[in-house]
N, C-alpha and C positions, 0 to 999 in steps of 0.2 A: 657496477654490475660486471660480472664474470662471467664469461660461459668456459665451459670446460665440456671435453666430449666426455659420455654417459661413463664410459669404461674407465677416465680415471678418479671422476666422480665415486665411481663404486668401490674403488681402489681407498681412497680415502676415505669412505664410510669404514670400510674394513679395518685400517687402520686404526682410526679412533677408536673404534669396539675394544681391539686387540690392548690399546693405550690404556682404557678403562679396568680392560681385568688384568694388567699387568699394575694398578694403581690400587685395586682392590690385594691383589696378591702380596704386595709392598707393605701394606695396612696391616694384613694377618701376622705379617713377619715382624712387625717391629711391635705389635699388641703381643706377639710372643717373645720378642727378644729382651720388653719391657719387664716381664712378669719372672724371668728367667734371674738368678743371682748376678750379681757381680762375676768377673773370670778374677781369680787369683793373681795377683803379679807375676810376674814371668820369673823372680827372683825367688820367691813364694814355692812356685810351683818346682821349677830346679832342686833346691833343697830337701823339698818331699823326694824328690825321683831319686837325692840320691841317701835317703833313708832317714831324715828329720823328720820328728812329729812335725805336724802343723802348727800346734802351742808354739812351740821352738822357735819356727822358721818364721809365723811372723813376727814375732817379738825379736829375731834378730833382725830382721827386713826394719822394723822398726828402731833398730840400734838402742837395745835396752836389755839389760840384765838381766839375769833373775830375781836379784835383790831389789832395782830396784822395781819393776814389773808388781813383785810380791808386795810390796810397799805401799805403792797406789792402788792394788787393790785390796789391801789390807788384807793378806794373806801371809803366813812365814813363807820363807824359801826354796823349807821343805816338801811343801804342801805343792807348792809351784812346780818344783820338781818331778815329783810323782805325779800332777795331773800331765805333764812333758813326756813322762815314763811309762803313762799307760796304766800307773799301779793305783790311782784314784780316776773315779769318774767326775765328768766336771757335772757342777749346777747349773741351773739355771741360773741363778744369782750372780753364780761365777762367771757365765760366759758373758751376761750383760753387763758386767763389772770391767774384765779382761775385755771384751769388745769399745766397750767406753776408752778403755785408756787407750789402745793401737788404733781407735779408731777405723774398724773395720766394723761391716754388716757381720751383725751374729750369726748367719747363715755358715762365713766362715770360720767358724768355730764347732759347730755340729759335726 
């Protein structure tokens, strides 16, 4: 048994409360930081800033050409190129294909 006087009895009811919805607030934040993409690599993201498409940069981050990139996803060079260039748009097909080999979330490819 404990006694404690009433005032810090109610100090620590206070507390606890406060624990609770700081435990509740915690919950929101990671149920939304779950649902949120991957962040870029920091490598990833440099490259864009300093004017690489994203095709580019991760396939460089990933230390892979464009020959041979184009190759495993059964694409020519050309074609790899231009979607890099902005002058094709990519597939669906394509970005789950190109996501498969860099092994990133498709996300980073949209």
């Amino acid at each position: 048994m404990v006694l404690l006087p009433k005032a810090e009895y109610d100090a620590l009811i206070e507390l606890a409360a406060e624990a609770e919805e700081n435990a509740a607030d915690v919950a929101i934040y990671d149920a939304r930081k779950a649902e949120a993409s991957p962040l870029l690599p920091a490598e990833v993201s440099m490259a864009m800033l300093r004017g690489d498409n994203r095709l580019r940069a991760l396939r460089q981050w990933r230390d892979l050409t464009q020959v041979h990139l184009a190759r495993e996803i059964e694409v020519s060079q050309g074609f790899l190129s231009d979607l890099e260039n902005g002058r094709r748009n990519m597939t669906a097909s394509a970005r789950g294909r190109i996501a498969r080999v860099l092994s990133v979330p498709e996300a980073w490819l949209e």
